[in-house]
MMTF fields as JSON, N, C-alpha, C and O atoms, coordinates in Angstrom:
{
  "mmtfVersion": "1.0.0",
  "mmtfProducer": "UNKNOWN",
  "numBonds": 255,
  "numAtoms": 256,
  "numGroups": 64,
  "numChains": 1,
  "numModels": 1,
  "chainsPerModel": [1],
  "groupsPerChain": [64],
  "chainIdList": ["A"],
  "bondAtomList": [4, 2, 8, 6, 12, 10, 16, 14, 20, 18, 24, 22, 28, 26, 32, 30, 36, 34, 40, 38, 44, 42, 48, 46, 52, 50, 56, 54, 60, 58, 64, 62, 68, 66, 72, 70, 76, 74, 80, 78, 84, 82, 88, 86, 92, 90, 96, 94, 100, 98, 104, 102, 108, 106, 112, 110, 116, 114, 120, 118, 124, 122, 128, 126, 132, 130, 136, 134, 140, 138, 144, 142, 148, 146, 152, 150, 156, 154, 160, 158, 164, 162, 168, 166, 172, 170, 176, 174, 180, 178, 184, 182, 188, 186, 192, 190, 196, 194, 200, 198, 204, 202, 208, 206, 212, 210, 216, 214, 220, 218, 224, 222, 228, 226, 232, 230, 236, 234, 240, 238, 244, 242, 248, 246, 252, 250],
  "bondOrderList": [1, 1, 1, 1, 1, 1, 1, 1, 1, 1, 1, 1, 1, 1, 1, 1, 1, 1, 1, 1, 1, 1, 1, 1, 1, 1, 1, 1, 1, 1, 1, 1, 1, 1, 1, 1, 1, 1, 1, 1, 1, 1, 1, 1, 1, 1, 1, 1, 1, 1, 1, 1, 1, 1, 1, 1, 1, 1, 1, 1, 1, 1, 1],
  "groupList": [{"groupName": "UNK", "atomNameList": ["N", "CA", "C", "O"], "elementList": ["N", "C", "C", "O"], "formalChargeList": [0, 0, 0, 0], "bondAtomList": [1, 0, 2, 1, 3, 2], "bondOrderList": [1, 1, 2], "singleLetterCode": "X", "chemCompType": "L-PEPTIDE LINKING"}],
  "groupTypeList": [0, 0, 0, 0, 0, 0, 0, 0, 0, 0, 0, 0, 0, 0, 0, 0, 0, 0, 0, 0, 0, 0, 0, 0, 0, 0, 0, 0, 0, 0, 0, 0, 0, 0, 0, 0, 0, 0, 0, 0, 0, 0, 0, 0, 0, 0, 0, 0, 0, 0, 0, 0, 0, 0, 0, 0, 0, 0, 0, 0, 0, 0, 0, 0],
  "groupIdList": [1, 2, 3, 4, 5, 6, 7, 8, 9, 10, 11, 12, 13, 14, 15, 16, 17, 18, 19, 20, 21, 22, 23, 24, 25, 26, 27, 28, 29, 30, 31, 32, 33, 34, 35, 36, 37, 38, 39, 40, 41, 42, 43, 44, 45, 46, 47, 48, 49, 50, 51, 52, 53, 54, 55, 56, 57, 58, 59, 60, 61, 62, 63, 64],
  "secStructList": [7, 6, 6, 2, 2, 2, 2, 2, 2, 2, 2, 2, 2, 2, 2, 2, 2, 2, 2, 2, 2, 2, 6, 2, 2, 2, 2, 2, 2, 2, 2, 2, 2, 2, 2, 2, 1, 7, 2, 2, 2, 2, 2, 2, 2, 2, 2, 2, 2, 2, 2, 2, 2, 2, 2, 2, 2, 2, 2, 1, 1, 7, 7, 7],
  "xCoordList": [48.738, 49.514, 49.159, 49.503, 48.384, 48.263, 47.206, 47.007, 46.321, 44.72, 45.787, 45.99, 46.308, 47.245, 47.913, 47.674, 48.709, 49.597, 49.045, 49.66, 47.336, 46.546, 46.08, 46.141, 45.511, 45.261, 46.099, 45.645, 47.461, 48.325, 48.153, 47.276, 48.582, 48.255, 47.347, 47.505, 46.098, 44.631, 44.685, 44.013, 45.508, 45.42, 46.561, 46.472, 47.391, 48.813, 48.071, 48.446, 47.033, 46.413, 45.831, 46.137, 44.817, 44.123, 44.652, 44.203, 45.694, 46.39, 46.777, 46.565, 47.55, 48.641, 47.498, 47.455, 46.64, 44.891, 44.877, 45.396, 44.664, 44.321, 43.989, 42.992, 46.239, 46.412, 45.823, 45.073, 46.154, 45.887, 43.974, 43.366, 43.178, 41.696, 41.805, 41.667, 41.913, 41.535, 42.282, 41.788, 43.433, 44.296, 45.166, 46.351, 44.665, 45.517, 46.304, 47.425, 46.353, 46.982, 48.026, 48.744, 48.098, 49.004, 50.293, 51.497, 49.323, 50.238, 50.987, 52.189, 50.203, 51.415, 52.226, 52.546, 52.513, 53.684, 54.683, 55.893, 53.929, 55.301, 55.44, 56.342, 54.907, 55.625, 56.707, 57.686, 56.202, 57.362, 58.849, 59.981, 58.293, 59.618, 60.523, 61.753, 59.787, 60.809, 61.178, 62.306, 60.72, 61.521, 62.678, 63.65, 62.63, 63.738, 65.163, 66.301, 64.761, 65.836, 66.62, 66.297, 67.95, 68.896, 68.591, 68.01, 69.035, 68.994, 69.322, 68.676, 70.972, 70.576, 69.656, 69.511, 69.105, 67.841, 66.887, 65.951, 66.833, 65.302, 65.5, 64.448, 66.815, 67.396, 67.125, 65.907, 67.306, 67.386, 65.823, 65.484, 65.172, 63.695, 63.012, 62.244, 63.564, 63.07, 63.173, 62.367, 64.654, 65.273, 64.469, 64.042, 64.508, 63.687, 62.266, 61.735, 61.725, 59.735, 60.285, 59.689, 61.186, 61.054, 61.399, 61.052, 62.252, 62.428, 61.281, 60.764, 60.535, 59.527, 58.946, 58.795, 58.355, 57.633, 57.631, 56.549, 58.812, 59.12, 58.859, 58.239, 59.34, 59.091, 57.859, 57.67, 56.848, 55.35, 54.883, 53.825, 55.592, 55.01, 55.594, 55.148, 56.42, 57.334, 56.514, 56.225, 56.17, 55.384, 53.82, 53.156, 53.192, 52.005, 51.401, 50.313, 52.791, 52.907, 52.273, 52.684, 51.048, 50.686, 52.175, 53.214, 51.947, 53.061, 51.896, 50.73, 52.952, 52.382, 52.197, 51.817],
  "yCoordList": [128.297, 127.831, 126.4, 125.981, 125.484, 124.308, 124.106, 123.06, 125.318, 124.807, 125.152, 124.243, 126.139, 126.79, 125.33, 124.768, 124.813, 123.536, 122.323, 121.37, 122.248, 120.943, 121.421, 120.657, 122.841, 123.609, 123.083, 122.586, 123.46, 123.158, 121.544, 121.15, 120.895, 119.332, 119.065, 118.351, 119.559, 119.089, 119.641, 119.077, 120.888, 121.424, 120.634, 120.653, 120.099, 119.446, 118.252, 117.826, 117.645, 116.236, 116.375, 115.712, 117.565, 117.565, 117.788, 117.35, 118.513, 118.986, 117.205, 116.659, 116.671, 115.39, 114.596, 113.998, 114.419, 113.702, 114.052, 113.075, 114.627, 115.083, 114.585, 114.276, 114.43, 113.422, 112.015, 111.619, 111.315, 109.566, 109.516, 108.561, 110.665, 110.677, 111.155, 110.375, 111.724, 112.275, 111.42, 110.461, 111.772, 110.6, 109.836, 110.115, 108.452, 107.515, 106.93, 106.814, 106.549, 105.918, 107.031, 106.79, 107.818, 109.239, 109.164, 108.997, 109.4, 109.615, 108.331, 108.206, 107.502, 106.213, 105.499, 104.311, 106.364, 106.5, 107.557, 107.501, 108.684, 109.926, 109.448, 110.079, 108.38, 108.145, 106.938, 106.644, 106.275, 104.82, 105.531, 105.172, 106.932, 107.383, 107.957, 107.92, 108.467, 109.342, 108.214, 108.456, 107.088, 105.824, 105.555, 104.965, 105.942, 105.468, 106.528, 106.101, 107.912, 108.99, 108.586, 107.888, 109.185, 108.804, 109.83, 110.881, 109.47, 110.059, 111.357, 112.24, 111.49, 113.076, 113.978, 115.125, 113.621, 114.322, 114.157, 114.949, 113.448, 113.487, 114.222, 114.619, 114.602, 115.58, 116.247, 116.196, 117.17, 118.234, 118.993, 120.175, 117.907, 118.113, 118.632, 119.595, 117.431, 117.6, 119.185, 119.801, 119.411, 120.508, 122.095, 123.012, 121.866, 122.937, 122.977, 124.088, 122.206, 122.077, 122.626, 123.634, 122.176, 122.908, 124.509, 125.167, 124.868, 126.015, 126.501, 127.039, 126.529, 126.96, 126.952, 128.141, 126.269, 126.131, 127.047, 127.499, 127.427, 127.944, 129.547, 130.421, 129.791, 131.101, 132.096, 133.264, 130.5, 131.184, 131.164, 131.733, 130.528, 130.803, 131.624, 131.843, 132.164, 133.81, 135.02, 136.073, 134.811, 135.982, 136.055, 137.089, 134.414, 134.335, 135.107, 135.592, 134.908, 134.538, 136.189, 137.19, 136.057, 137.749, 138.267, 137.627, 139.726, 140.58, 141.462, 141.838, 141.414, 142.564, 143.537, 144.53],
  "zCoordList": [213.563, 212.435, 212.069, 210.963, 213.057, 212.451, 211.66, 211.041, 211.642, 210.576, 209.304, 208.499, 209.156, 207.755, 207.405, 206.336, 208.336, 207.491, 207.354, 206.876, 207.937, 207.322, 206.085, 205.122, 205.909, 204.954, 203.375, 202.344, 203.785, 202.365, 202.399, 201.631, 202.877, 203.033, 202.382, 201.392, 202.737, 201.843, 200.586, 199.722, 200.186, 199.027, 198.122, 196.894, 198.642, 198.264, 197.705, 196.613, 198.342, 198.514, 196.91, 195.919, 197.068, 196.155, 195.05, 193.991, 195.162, 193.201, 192.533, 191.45, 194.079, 193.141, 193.012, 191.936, 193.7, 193.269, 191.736, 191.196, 191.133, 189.653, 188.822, 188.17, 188.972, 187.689, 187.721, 186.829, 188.701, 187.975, 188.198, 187.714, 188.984, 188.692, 187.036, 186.094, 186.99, 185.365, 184.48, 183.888, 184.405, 183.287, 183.574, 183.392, 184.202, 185.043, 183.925, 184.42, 182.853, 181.548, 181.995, 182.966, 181.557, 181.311, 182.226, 182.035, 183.489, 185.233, 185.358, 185.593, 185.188, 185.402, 184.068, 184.103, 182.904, 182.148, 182.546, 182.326, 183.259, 183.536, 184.634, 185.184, 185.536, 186.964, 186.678, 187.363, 185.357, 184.789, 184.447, 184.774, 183.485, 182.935, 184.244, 184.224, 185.329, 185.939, 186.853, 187.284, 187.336, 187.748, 186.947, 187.42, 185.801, 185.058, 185.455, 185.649, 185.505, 185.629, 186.643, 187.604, 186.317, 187.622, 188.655, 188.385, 189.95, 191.242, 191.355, 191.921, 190.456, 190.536, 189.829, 190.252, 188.927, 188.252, 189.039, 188.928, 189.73, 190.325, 191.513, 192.015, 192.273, 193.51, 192.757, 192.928, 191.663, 190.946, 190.74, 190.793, 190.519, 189.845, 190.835, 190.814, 192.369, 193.735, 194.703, 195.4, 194.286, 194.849, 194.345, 195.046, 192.382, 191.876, 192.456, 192.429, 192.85, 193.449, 195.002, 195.379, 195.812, 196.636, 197.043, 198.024, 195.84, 196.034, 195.769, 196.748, 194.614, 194.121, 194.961, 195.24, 195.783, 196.963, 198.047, 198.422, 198.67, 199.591, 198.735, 199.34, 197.439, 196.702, 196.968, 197.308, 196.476, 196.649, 197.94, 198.21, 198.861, 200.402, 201.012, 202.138, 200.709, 201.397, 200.492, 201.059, 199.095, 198.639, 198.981, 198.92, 199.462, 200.011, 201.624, 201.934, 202.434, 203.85, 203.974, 203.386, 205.031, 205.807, 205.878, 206.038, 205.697, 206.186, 207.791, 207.919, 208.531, 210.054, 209.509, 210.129]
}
């Protein structure tokens, strides 16, 4: 199980890599605005990515 969870790590690494390589102007206006949102929106925003998360790794995960 630990090559699998360096696995997502490096893949995690590479998606949030993306943005500020490709359009750093861009990424660091949507990282200014969501500094601005209050705390519970950003629990909210936080909470929806992790569900999502956990979604696609229970429909990903081997079945026996």
């Amino acid at each position: 199980m630990g090559k699998e969870l360096l696995l997502a790590i490096g893949l995690v690494l590479i998606v949030e890599g993306f943005g500020p390589m490709i359009v750093p102007k861009k990424w660091r206006n949507m990282v200014n605005e969501m500094s601005q949102l209050p705390d519970a929106t950003l629990r909210r925003i936080g909470g929806c990515l992790v569900v999502a998360g956990i979604v696609i790794a229970y429909m990903m995960w081997p079945s026996k």
